[in-house]
C-alpha positions in Angstrom: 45.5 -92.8 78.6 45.1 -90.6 75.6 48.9 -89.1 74.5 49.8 -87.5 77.6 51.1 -84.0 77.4 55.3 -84.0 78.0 56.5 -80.6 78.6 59.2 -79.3 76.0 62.7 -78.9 78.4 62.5 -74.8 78.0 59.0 -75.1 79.4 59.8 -77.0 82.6 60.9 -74.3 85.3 63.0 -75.0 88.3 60.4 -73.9 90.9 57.7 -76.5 89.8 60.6 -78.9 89.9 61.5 -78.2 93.2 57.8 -78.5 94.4 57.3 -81.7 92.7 60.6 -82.9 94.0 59.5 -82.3 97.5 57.2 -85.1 97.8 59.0 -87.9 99.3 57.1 -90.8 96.9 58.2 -88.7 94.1 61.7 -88.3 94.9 61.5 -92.0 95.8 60.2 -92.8 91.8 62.9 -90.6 90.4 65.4 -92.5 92.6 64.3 -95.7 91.3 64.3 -94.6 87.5 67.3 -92.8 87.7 69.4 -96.4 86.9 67.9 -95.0 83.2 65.7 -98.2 82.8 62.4 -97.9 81.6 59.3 -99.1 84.1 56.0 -100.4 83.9 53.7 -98.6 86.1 52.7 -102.2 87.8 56.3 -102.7 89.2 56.5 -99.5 90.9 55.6 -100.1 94.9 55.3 -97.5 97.0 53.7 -97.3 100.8 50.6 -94.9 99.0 47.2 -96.7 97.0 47.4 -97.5 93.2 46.1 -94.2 92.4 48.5 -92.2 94.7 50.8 -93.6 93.1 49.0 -92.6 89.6 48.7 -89.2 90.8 52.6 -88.9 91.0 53.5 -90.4 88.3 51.3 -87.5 86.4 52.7 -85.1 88.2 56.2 -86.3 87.4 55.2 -86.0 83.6 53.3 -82.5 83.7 56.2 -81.0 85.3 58.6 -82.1 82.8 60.7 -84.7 85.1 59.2 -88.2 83.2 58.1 -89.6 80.2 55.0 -92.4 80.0 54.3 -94.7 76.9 51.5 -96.9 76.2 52.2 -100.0 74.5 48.3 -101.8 74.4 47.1 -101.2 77.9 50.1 -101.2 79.5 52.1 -98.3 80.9 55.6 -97.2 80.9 57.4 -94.9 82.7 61.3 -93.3 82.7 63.1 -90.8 83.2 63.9 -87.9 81.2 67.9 -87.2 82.7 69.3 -85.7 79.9 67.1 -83.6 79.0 66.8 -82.3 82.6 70.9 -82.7 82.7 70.7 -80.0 80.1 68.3 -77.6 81.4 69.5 -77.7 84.7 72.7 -79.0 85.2 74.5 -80.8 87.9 70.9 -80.4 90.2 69.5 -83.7 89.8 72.3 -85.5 90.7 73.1 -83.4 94.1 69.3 -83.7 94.9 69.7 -87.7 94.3 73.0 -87.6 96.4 71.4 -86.0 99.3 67.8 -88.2 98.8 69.7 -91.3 99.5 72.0 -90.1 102.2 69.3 -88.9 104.2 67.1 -92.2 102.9 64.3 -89.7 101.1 62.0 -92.3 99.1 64.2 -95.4 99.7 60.6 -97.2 100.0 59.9 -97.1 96.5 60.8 -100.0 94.7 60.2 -101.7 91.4 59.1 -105.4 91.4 57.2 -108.0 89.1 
């Protein structure tokens, strides 16, 4: 992975949010990270293949939500709250709320 491309917060726009966040495996990542801990792409397990699971974790970044570093070959992935706290405030904790009342991406988990 060459340095990926993380969207300044005044370029991220609530629509492509909202699209992003409709994917059940992506709400179910942002879920996970949302304990603010940083990941390794190899402990994320999700019920899609490796590279699903690739392809959403790209579309997380390009759209603002996530931020990956590369330490060797290795991967990392977390979440970018305050930042998206400050753009848009209050609506990732409400989308969270409802996400784990209705059990949206509770098969996502992290493991070794």
């Amino acid at each position: 992975m060459r340095d990926p491309h993380h969207p300044e917060p005044s370029e991220v726009s609530l629509s492509r949010v909202l699209t992003v966040l409709g994917d059940p495996v992506r709400l179910g990542v942002v879920r996970l990270l949302a304990d603010g801990r940083e990941r390794g792409w190899g402990e994320l397990r999700a019920p899609v293949a490796k590279s699903t699971l690739s392809h959403h974790l790209k579309t997380l970044r390009d759209a603002g939500l996530t931020r990956t570093r590369q330490e060797g070959t290795r991967c990392y992935v977390r979440l970018r709250r305050e930042e998206f706290d400050a753009r848009f405030p209050g609506l990732l904790e409400t989308l969270l709320t409802l996400a784990a009342a209705e059990g949206v991406g509770e098969d996502v988990t992290a493991g070794e």
